[in-house]
DRENDO-1510 file (C-alpha; in Angstrom, 1 decimal, always signed):
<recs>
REC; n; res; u; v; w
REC; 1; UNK; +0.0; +0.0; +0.0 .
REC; 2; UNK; +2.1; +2.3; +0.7 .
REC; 3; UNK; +4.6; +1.6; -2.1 .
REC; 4; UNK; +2.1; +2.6; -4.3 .
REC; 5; UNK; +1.2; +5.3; -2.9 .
REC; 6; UNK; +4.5; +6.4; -3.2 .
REC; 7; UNK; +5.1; +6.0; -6.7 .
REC; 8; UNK; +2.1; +7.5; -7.3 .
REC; 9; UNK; +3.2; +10.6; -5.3 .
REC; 10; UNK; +6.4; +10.5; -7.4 .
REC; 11; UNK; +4.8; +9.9; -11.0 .
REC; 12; UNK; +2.5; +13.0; -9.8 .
REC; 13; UNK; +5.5; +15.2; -9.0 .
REC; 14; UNK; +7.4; +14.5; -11.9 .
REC; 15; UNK; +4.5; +15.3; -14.3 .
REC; 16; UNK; +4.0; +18.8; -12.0 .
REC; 17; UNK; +7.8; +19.4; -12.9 .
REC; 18; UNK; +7.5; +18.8; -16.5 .
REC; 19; UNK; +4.2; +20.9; -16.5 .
REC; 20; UNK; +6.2; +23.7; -14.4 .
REC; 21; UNK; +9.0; +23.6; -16.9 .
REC; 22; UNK; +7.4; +23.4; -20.2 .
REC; 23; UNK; +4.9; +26.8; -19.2 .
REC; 24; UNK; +8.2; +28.5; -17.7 .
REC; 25; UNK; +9.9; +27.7; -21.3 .
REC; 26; UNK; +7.1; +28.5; -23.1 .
REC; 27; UNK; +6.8; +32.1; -21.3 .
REC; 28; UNK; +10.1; +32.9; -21.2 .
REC; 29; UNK; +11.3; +35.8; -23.9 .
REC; 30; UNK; +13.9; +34.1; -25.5 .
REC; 31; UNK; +14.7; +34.2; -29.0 .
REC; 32; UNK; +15.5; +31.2; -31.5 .
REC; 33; UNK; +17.3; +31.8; -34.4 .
REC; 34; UNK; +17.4; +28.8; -37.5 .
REC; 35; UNK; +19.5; +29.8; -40.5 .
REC; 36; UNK; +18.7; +33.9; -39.7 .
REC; 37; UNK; +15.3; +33.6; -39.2 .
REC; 38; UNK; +13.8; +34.2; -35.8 .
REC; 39; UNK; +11.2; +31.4; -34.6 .
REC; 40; UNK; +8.3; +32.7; -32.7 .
REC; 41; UNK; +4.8; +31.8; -31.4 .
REC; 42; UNK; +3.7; +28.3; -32.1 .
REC; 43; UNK; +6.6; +27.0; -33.8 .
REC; 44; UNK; +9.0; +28.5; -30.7 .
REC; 45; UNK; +6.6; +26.3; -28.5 .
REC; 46; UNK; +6.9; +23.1; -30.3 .
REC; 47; UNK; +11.0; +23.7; -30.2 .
REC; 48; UNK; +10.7; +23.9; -27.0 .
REC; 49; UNK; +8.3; +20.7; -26.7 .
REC; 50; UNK; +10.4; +18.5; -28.9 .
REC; 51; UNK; +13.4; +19.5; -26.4 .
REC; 52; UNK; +11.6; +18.1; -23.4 .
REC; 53; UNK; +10.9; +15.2; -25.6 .
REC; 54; UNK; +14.6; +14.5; -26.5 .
REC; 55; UNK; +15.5; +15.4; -22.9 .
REC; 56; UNK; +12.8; +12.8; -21.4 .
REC; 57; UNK; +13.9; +10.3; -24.0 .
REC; 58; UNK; +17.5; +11.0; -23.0 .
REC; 59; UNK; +16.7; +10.5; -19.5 .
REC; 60; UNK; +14.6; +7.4; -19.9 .
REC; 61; UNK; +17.7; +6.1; -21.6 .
REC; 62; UNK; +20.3; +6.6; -19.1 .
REC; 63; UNK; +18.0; +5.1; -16.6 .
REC; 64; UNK; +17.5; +1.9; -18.7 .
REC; 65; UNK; +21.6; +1.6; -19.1 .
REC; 66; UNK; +22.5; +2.2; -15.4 .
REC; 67; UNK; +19.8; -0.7; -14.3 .
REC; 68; UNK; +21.1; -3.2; -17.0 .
REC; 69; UNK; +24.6; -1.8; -15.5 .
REC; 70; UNK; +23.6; -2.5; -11.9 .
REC; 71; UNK; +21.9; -5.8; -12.5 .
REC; 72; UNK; +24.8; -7.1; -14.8 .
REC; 73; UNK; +27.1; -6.5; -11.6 .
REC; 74; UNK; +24.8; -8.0; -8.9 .
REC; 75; UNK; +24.5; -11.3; -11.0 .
REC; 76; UNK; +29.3; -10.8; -11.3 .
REC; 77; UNK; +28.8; -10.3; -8.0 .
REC; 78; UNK; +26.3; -13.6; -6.7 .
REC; 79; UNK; +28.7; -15.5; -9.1 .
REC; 80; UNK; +31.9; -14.4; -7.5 .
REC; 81; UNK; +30.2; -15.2; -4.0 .
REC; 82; UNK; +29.1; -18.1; -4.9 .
REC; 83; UNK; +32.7; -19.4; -6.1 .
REC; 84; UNK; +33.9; -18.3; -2.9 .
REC; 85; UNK; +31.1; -20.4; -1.6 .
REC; 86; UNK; +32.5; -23.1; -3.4 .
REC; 87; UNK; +36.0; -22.7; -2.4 .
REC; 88; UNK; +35.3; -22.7; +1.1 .
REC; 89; UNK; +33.1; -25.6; +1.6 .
REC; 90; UNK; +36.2; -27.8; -0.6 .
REC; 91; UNK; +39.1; -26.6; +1.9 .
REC; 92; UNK; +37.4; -26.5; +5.2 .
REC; 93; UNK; +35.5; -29.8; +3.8 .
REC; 94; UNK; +37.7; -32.0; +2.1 .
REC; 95; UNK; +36.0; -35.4; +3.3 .
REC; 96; UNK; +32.8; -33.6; +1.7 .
REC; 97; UNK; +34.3; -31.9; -1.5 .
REC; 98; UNK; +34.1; -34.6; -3.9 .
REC; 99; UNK; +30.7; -35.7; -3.2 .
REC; 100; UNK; +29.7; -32.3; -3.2 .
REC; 101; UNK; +32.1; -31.7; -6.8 .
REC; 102; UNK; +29.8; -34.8; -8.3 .
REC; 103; UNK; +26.6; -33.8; -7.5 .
REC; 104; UNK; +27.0; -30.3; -9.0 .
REC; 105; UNK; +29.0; -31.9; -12.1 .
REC; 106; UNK; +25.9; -34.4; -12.3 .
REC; 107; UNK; +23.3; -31.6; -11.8 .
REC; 108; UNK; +24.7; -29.7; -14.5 .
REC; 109; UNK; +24.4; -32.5; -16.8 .
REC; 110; UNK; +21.0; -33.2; -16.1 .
REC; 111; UNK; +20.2; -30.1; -16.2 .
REC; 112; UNK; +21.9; -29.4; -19.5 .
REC; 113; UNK; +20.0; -32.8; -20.7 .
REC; 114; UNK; +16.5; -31.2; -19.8 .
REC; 115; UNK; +17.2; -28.4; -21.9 .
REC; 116; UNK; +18.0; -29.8; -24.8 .
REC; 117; UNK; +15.2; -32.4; -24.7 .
REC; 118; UNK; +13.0; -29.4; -24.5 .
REC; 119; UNK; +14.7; -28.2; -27.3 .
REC; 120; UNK; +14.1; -30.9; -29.5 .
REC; 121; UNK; +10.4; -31.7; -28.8 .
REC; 122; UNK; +9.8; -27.7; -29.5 .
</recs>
């Protein structure tokens, strides 16, 4: 519940920003200039939207990269722990360490088996 109340606080302000910022561009005296001519009215308006479009787009993107960044480094990360998992359970185990190096050899063979059966019947 209140999670999504939250984000729906969140999503509410954002949209009050970009309304806050598109009528302060839009009001502001400031002059645009394409190959000597000035743009004004409705045309300096829609520069200014398709700049907060680019600029949202931009955003959205760099949000999209740093989460694939961040999961890409959690899932190194799990791996390394779990190889340093591994490493201690073989030298603080050793009586245990080959029956515990068969049963992952054999459950990546099975498992490798299963997928390629399911390969084949699809």
């Amino acid at each position: 519940m209140f999670k999504k109340t939250f984000l729906w606080v969140m999503f509410v302000a954002a949209v009050f920003m970009l309304l806050f910022y598109y009528f302060g561009a839009s009001a502001v005296n400031y002059s645009i200039t394409v190959n000597g001519e000035r743009i004004e009215g409705l045309e300096k308006v829609a520069f200014a939207t398709g700049g907060l479009l680019v600029a949202g787009l931009a955003a959205a993107g760099a949000l999209a990269l740093v989460a694939l960044i961040l999961a890409g480094t959690s899932m190194v990360l799990l791996g390394v722990m779990a190889f340093f998992f591994v490493i201690l359970l073989f030298v603080f185990s050793p009586v245990l360490a080959p029956v515990v190096g068969v049963a992952i050899i054999l459950a990546l063979v099975v498992r490798q088996r299963k997928q390629k059966n399911r390969q084949d019947a699809g």
